[in-house]
C-alpha positions in Angstrom: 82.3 87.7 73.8 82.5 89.5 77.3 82.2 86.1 79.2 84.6 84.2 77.0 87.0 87.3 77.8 86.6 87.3 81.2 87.7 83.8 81.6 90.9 84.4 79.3 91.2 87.7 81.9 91.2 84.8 85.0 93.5 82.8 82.8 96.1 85.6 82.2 95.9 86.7 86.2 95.7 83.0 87.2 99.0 82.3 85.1 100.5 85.4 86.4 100.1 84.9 90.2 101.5 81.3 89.6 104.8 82.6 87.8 105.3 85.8 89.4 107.4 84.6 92.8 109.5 81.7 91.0 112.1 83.6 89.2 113.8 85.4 92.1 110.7 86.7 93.8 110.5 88.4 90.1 113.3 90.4 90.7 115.8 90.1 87.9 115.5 92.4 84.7 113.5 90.0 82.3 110.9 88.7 85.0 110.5 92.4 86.1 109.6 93.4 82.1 107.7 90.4 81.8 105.4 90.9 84.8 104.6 94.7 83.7 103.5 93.8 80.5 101.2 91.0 81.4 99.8 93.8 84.0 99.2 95.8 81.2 97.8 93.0 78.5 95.8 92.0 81.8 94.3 95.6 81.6 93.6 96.0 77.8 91.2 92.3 78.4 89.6 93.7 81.3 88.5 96.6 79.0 87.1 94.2 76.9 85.9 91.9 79.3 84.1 94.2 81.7 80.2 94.5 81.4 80.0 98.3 82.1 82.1 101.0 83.6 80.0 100.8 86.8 81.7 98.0 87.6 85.0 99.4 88.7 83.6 102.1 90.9 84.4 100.2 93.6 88.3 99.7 92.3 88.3 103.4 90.9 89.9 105.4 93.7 92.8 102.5 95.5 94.1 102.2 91.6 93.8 106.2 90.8 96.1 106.6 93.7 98.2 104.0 92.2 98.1 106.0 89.2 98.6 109.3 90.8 101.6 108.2 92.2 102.9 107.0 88.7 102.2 110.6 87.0 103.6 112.1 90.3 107.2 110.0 89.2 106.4 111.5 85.5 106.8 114.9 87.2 109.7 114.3 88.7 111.5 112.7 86.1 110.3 115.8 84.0 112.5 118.4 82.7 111.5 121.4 84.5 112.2 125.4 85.2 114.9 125.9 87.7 112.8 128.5 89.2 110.0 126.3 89.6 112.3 123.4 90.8 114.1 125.6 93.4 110.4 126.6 95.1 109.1 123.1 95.0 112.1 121.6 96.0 115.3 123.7 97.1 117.3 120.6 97.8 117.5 119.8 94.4 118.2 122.6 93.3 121.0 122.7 95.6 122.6 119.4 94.9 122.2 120.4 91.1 123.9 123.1 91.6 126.5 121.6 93.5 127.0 118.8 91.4 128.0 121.2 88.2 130.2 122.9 90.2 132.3 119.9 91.2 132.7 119.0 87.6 132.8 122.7 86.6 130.3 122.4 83.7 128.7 125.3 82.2 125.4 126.3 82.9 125.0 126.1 78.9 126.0 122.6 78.7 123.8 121.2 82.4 121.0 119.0 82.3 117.0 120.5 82.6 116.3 121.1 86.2 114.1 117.9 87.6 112.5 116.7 90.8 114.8 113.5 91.1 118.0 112.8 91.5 118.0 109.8 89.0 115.9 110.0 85.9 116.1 107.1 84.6 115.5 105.0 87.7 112.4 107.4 88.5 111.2 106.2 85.0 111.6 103.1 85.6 109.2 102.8 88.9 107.0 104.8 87.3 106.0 101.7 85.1 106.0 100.0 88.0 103.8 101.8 90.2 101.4 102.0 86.4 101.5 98.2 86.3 100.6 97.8 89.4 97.6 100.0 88.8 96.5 98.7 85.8 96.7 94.8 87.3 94.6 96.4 90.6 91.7 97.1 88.0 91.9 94.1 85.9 91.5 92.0 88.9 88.7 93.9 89.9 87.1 92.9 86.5 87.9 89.4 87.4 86.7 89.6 90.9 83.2 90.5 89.9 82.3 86.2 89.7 83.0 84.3 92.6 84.0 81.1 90.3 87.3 83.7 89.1 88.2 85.2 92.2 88.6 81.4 94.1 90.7 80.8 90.5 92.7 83.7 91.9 93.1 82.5 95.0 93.8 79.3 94.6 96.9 80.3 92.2 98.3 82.1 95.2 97.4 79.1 97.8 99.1 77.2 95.5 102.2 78.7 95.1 102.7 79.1 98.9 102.6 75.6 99.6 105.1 74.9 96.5 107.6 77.8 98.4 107.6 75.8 101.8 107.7 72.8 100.3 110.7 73.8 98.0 112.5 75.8 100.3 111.7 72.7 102.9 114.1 70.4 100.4 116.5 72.7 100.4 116.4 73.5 104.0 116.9 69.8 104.9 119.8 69.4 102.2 121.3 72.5 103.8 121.2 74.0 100.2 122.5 77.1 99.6 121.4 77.8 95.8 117.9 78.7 94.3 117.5 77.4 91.0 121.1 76.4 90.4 122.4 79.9 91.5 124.6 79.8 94.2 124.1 81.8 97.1 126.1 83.5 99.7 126.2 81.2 102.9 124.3 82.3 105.4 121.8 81.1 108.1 119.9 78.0 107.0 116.3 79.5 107.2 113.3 79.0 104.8 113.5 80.9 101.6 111.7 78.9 99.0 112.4 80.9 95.6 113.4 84.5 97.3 117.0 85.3 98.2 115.9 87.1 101.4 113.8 84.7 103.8 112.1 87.7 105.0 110.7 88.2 101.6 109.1 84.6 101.2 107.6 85.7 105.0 106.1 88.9 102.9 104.3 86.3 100.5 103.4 83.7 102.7 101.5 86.3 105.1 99.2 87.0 101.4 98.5 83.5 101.5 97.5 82.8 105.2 94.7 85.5 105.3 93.3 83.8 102.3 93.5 80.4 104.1 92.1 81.7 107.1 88.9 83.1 105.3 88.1 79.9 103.9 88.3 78.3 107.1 85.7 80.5 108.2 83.4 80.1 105.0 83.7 76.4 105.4 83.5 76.2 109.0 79.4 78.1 108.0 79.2 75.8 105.4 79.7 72.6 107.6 76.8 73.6 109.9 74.5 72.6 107.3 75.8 68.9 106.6 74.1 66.6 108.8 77.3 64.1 108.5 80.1 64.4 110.3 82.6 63.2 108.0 81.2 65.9 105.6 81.8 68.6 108.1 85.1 67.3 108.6 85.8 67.5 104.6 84.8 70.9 104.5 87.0 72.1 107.4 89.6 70.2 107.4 91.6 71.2 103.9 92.0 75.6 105.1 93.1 74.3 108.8 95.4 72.3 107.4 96.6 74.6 104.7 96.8 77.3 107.2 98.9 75.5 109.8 101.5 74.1 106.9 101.4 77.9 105.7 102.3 79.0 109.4 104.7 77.2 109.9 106.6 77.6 107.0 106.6 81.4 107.7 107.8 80.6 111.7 111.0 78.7 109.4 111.6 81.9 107.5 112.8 83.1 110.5 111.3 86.8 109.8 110.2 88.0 113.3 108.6 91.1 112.1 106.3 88.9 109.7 105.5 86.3 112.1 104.6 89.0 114.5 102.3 90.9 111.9 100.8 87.3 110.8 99.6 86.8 114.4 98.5 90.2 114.7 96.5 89.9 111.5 94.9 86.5 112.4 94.0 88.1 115.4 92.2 90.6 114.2 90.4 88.3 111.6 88.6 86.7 114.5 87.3 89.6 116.1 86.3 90.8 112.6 84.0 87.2 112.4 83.1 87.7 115.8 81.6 91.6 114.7 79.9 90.6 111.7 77.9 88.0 113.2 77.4 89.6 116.1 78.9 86.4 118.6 81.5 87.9 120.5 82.2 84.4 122.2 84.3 83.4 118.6 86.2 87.3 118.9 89.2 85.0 120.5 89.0 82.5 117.5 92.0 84.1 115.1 94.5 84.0 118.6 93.4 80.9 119.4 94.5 79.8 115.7 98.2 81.7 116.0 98.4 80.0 119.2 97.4 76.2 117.3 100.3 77.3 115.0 102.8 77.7 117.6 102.3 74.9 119.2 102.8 72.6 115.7 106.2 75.2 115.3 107.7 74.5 118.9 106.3 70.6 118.3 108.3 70.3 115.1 112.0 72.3 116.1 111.1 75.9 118.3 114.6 76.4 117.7 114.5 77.2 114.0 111.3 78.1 114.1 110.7 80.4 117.3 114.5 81.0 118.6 115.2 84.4 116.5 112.2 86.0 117.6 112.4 84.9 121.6 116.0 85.5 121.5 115.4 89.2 120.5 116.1 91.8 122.7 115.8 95.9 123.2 119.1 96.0 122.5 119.7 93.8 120.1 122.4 94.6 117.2 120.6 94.5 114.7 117.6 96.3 115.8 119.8 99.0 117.3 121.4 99.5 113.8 117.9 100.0 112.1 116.9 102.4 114.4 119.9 104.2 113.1 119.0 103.7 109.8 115.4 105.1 110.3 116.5 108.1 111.6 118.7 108.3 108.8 115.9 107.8 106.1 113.9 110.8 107.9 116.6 112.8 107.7 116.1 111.9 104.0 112.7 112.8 103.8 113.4 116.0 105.6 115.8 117.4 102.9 112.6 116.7 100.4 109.9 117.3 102.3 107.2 117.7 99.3 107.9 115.6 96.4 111.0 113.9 97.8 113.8 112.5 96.2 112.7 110.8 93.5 110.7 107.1 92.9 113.2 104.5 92.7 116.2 106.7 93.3 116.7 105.6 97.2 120.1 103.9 95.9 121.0 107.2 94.8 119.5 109.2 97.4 120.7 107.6 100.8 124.5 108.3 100.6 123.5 112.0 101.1 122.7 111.0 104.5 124.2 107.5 105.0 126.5 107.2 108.3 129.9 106.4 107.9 130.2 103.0 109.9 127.2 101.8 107.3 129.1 100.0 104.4 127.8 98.7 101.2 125.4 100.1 98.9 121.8 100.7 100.4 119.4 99.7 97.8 115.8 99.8 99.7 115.7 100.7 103.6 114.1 98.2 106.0 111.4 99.6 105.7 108.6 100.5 102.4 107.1 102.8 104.0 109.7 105.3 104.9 111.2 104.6 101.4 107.4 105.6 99.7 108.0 108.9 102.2 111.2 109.6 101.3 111.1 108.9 97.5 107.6 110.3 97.1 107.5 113.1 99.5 104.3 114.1 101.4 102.4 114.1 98.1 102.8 110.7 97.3 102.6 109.3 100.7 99.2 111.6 101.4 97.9 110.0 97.6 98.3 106.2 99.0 96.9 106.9 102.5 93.9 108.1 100.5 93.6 105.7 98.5 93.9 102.8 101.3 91.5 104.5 103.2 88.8 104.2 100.0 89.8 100.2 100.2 89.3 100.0 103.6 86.2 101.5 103.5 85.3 99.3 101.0 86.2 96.2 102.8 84.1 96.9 105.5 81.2 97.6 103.6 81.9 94.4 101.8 82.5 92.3 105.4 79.0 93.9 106.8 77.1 93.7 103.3 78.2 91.2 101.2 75.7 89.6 98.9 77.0 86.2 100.2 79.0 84.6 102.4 81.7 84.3 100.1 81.9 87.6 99.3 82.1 88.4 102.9 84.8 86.1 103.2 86.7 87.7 100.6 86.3 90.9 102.4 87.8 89.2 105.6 90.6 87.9 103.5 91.7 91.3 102.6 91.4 92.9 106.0 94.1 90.3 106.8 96.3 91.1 103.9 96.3 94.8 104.6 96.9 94.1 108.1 99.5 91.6 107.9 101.5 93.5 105.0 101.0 97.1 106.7 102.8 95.7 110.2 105.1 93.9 108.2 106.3 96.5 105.7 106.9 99.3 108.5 109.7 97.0 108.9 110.6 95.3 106.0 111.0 95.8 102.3 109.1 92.6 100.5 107.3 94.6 98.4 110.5 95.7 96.5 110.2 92.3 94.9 108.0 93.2 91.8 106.0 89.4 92.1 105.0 90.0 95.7 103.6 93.6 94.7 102.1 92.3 91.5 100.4 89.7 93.9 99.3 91.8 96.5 97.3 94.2 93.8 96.0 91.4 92.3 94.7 90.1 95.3 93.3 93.2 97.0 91.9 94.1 93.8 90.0 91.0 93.2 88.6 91.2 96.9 87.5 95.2 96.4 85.1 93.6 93.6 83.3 91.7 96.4 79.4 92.2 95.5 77.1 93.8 98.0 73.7 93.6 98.7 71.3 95.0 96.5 69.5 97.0 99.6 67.9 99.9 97.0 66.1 97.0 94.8 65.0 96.1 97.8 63.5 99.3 99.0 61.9 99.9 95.5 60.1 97.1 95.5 58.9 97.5 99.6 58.0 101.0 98.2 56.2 99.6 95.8 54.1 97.6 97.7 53.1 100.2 100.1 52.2 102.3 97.4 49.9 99.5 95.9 48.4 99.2 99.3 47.8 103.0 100.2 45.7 103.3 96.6 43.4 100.4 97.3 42.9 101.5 100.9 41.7 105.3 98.7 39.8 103.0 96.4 38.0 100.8 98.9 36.0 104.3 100.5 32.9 105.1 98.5 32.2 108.2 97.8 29.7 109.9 100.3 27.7 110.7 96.8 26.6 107.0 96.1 25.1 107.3 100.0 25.6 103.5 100.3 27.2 104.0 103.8 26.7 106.2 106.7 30.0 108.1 107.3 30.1 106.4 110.7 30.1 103.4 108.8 32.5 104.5 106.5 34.7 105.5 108.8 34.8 102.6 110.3 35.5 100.4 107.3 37.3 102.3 105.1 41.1 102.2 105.8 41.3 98.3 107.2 44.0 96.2 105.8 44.4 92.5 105.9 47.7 91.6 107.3 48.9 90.4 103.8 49.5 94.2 102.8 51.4 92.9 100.2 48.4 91.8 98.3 46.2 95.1 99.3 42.9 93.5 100.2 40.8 95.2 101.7 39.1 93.5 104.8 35.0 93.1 103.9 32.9 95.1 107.0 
């Protein structure tokens, strides 16, 4: 029963990773629904499928922060006392208070005091944030058996080479719709099934760490075929994979995730290099970003390179979202604790907003600050936690995996944290609810890496040594028997063969 549900569990996640990206990045109201409750049906099989609670020690603490977060938004979307509200956060009080007086209601008649400026949007995140949670721990259940975490993936290899390929046709016909949909006409860049090309550069840099890691496995692998056309097959599928991968990111046009894709490459080498102790492979991810150039400036550096080299200090746009940073601190400032509320930026931002900045500001350009402005110092401190458990748990995973697969799945996710990390300072892909139901699904399914079983080991070395110390006490004859000398005794008694192991004791 638990094996037959852990491969409907890899079903469910495969399935879930292969849809999640296509409508929209996810984003519209019935693929958002539908994604949260296949995270939660995802959860309920895990329950079932898991073999003991044990297990998901390793996945406990990244998806209880997840979860903290979530009851953290219940908080704040919680009716509360005004006298508790106006210590924890003034501001709200404040721009409660305000905000009857402009409509001149009476204190009778106002709404419960809350943390949030929008309940109903902080509910909604709240599900989202508890989604994401609960998919983080299912995948861990499925990550336990190497055959379901390459299922994983592959779903996710997969579906990147269907976006660069897809947004490719369109790119070529100079398309500007997705699905039928007509889109505004902008820039022709590389946007697969996302409306913002930066946002298919926030999937595709989940995919290339993935890519990379295999390499690597393969690359071991191939030492041990004595055919060079097997060696070839092995190796040749990731570089190839990688480099398509690459280069459709370079065509997105998004400079910040091209520069966190090298940066997280980068460190992927000298990662290999420390865990096998060969420093001469250290330059071996740079090398690869620099083997992706190349085929980008080969194929067209214009639309692949030319927004990033034609960047400047004082470039326009980078000039305005310095502005807006600034702006979105000044956010956080006026809720320093819990902040403003999760998923109540939209509602939030025109507080602070500069005049000359038009429109409605849904997300800033950056996640980051939005998780520290939304979320306050408590929430932000509850995911820094919580990424520092994974982290550690990556490591351990990279320097003690059981095998080298598990080890590669460990140097996947140092990528992926990497990559999204730098990218998502800057950037807000993870607003689209596929690439965050990806990413936990991923880093999830890596955390569940198996390690080494050291302690076995030392039980059974103790062992041994015990069986060897009470036949060296059993070998001396007691000085009763007189059947030795002492002298002889001494010299005879405590001698081991080399084969400790066995205990036999070495005839005089």
């Amino acid at each position: 029963m638990i094996r037959h549900s852990g491969r409907l569990l890899t079903a469910l996640l495969t399935l879930l990773l292969l849809g999640a990206p296509l409508p929209f990045g996810g984003v519209t109201p019935w693929a958002e629904a539908l994604l949260r409750g296949l995270c939660f049906a995802a959860l309920v099989l895990a329950a079932v499928a898991v073999e003991s609670p044990a297990a998901l020690r390793p996945a406990m603490a990244p998806a209880a922060a997840l979860a903290a977060v979530a009851l953290l938004g219940l908080l704040q979307a919680a009716p509360l006392p005004a006298g508790l509200v106006a210590r924890l956060s003034p501001e709200h009080a404040r721009v409660e208070q305000q905000a009857a007086q402009l409509v001149q209601e009476p204190s009778a008649a106002r709404e419960p005091a809350r943390l949030t400026l929008a309940a109903s949007g902080t509910r909604s995140a709240v599900v989202g944030w508890a989604a994401a949670a609960a998919v983080f721990l299912a995948a861990a259940v499925a990550g336990r058996r190497r055959e379901q975490r390459r299922w994983l993936a592959c779903a996710v290899l997969a579906v990147g080479l269907f976006e660069v390929f897809f947004g490719a046709r369109d790119w070529f016909a100079r398309s500007h719709s997705i699905w039928g949909v007509e889109l505004p006409a902008t820039a022709i860049r590389l946007r697969g099934t996302f409306v913002n090309p930066n946002h298919l550069a926030a999937y595709l840099e989940m995919a290339l760490p993935l890519a990379f890691a295999w390499g690597w496995w393969a690359a071991r692998r191939a030492r041990d075929q004595p055919q060079i056309e097997r060696q070839v097959l092995l190796v040749a599928p990731p570089v190839m994979l990688w480099l398509t991968l690459f280069t459709g990111l370079s065509f997105t046009g998004s400079r910040g995730g091209l520069l966190a894709a090298i940066a997280a490459v980068t460190v992927q080498g000298v990662l290999v290099a420390r865990v096998r102790r060969r420093w001469w492979v250290a330059p071996l991810g740079a090398l690869a970003a620099l083997a992706g150039i190349a085929v980008v400036a080969w194929m067209g550096w214009r639309e692949g390179l030319g927004r990033l080299l034609a960047t400047s200090a004082w470039d326009v746009s980078w000039v305005a979202r310095l502005r807006e940073y600034r702006a979105v601190l000044t956010l956080w400032q006026r809720f320093p604790v819990t902040g403003c509320g999760l998923g109540t930026f939209r509602d939030a931002f025109p507080l602070v907003q500069p005049l000359d900045f038009r429109g409605t500001w849904w997300h800033p350009h950056s996640d980051l600050l939005e998780v520290l402005a939304t979320a306050g110092l408590a929430g932000a401190i509850l995911l820094a936690a919580g990424l520092a458990f994974l982290v550690r748990r990556l490591g351990r995973a990279l320097a003690e995996g059981g095998r080298s697969e598990d080890r590669a799945a460990a140097l996947a996710g140092f990528g992926i944290v990497i990559s999204m990390l730098l990218h998502e300072a800057v950037d807000f892909g993870l607003s689209m609810p596929g690439s965050a139901v990806t990413l936990a699904v991923l880093l999830g399914s890596v955390t569940a890496a198996r390690l080494q079983e050291r302690s076995a080991q030392r039980g059974r070395a103790g062992q041994h040594l015990s069986a060897v110390q009470a036949l060296e006490l059993e070998d001396v004859e007691p000085a009763a028997e007189g059947r030795l000398h002492g002298k002889d005794r001494r010299r005879s008694g405590g001698r081991v063969d080399r084969e400790g192991a066995h205990g036999r004791a070495v005839e005089p």
